[in-house]
C-alpha positions as CSV (number, residue, x, y, z in Angstrom):
1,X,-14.8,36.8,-48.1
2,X,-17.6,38.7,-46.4
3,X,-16.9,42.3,-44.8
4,X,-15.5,42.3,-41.3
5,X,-18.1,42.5,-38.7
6,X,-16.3,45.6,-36.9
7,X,-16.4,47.1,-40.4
8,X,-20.5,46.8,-40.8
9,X,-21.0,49.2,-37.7
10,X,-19.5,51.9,-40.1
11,X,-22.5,53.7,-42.3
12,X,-21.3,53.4,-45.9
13,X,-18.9,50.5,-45.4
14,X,-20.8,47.8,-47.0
15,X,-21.4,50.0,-50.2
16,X,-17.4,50.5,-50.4
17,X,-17.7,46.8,-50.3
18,X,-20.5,45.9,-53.1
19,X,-18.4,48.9,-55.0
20,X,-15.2,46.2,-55.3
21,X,-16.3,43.6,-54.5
22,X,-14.4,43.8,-51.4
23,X,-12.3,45.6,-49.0
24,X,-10.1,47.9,-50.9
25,X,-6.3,48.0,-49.3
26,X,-5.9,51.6,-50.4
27,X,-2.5,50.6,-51.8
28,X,-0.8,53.8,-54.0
29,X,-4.2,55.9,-53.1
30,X,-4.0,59.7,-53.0
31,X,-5.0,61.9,-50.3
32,X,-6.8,65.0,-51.7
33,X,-8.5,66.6,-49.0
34,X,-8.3,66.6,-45.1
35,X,-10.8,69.0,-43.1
36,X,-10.5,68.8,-39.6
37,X,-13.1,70.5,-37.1
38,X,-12.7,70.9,-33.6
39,X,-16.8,71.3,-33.2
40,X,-18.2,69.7,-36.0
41,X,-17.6,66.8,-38.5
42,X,-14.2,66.3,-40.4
43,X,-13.5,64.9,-43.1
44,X,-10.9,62.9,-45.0
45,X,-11.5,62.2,-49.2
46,X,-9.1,59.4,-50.9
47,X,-9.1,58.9,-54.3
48,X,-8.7,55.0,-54.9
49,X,-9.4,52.3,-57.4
50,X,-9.1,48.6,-58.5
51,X,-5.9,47.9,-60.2
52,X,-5.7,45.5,-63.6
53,X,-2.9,43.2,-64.5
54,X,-2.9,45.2,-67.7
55,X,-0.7,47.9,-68.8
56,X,-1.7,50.9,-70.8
57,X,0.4,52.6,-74.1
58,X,3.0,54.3,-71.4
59,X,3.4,51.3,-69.1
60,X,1.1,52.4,-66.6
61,X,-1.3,49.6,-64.9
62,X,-4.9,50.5,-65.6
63,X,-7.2,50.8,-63.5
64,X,-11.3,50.5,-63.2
65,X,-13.7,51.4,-60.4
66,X,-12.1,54.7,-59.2
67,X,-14.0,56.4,-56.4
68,X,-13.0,59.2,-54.0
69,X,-13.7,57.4,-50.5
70,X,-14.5,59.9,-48.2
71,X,-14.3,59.2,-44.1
72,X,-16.8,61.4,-42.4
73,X,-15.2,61.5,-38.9
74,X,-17.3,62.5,-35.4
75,X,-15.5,63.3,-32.5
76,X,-11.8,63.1,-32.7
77,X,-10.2,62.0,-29.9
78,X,-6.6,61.9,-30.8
79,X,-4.5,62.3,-34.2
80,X,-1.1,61.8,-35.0
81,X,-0.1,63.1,-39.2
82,X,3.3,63.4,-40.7
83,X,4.3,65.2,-43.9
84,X,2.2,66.7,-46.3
85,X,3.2,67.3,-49.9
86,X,1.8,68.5,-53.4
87,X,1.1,64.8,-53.9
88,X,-0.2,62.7,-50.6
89,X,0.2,58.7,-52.0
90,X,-0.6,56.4,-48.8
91,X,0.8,52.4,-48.8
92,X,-1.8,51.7,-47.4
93,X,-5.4,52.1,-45.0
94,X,-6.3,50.3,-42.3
95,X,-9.4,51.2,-40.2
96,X,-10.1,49.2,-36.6
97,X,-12.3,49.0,-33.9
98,X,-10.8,50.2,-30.6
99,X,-12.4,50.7,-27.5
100,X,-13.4,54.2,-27.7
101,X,-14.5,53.8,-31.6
102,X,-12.4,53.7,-34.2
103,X,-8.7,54.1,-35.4
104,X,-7.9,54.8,-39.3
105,X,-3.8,54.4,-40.1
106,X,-2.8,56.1,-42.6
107,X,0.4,53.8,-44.1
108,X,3.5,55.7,-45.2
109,X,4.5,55.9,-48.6
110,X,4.8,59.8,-49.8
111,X,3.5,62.5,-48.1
112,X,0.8,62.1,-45.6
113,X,0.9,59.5,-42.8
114,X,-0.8,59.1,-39.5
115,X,-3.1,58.0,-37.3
116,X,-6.6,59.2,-36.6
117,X,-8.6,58.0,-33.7
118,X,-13.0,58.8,-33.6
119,X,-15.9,58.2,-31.5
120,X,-17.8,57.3,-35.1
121,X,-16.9,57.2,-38.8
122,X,-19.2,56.8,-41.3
123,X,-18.2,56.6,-45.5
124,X,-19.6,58.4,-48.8
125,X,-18.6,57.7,-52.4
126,X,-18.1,59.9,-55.0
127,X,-17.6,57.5,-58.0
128,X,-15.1,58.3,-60.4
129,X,-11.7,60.2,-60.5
130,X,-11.5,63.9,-58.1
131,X,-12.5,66.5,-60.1
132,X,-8.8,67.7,-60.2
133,X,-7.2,64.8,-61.2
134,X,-4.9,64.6,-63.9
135,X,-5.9,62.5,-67.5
């Protein structure tokens, strides 16, 4: 399955692609950072990875590929969040083209949950797990 043509218009989209080998769904990923900036760029960093069908020593699934995704966002033109907690776990992302740009929903799971609507987003990866993360 190739990568959405509405998705390639986003700088960095196609490298989170080639990173998974496709579009990540963001399931059980953590919110770790949200900057907002009426006048400049904000910024949202998730830390997400690929999940195995393998489970470690304490019954945990493992997983491979993590990556803080972060969604540099121009231009803001509306926003809608919910909750915020210690520990921001999303269902899910979705990110869409709409007629003024673009709208990322955040999917509710715990925590964090919303919708934020840009002119532009663009992506960076940070490969590997947040510098705060626990083993």
């Amino acid at each position: 399955m190739e990568l959405p043509i509405e998705l390639k218009a986003i700088d960095g989209a196609e490298q989170l692609y080639a990173w998974f080998g496709d579009w990540p769904s963001f399931h059980d990923a953590e919110v770790i950072e949200l900057h907002l900036s009426r006048r400049s760029s904000s910024s949202l960093a998730i830390h997400t990875w690929k999940m195995t069908s393998e489970v470690d020593v304490k019954g945990y699934y493992v997983h491979t590929k993590d990556v803080v995704v972060e969604f540099v966002l121009n231009g803001i033109s509306d926003l809608s969040l919910n909750g915020f907690s210690h520990q921001n776990v999303i269902f899910g992302l979705a990110v869409d083209k709409i007629e003024t740009g673009f709208r990322l929903t955040l999917k509710d799971c715990y925590g964090i949950s919303g919708v934020i609507e840009a002119k532009e987003i663009s992506i960076r990866l940070r490969p590997g797990k947040p510098q705060d993360a626990r083993s």
